[in-house]
N, C-alpha and C positions, 0 to 999 in steps of 0.2 A: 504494500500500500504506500503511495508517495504522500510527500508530506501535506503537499495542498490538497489531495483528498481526505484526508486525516482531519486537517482542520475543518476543512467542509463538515462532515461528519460530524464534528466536536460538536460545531454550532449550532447545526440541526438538532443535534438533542439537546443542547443549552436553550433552546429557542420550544423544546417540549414537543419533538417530531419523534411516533414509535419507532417502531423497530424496519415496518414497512414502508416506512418512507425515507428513512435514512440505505434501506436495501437499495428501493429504486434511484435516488439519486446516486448509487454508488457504480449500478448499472449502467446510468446516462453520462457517469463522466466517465466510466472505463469506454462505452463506447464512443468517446470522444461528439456527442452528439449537446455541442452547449446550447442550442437553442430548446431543446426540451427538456436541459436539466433547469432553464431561468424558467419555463413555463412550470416547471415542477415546484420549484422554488417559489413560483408566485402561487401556484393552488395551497402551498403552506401556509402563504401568509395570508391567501382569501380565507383558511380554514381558522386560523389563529385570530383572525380580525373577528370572525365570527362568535367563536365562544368571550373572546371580550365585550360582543355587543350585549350578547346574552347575560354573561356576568354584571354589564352597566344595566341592564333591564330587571334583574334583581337588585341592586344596589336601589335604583330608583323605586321599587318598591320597598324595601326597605324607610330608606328616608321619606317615603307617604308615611307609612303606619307611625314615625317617629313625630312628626309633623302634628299628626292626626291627635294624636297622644298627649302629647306637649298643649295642643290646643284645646284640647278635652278636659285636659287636666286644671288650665289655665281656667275654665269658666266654669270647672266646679267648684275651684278653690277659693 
């Protein structure tokens, strides 16, 4: 394994990519094919943007019920 795939790799799973997606990119760079390792690369980070939104879409429910609370609390008190 050369070094700049190694780090490729590193990052992928510092970046929270399984096991099969660090395979596949390791396939697209062995086969020297960089245009479908950057599209590879981008469906990570369309998949990673993803569960951030999801996680900002629990937060934001979160701070409703805290809001909610706070205000509740305020007019009975």
């Amino acid at each position: 394994m050369t070094e700049e795939l190694e780090k490729i790799l590193n990052n992928l799973s510092d970046a929270g990519c399984g096991s099969g997606e660090l395979k596949k990119a390791e396939q697209l760079y062995e086969a020297g094919d960089a245009d479908a390792l950057i599209r590879h690369f981008r469906k990570c980070r369309c998949d990673l943007m993803e569960e951030l939104h999801k996680s900002q879409r629990k937060v934001d429910c979160l701070d409703y019920l805290i809001r909610q609370t706070e205000k509740a609390k305020r007019t009975a008190g």
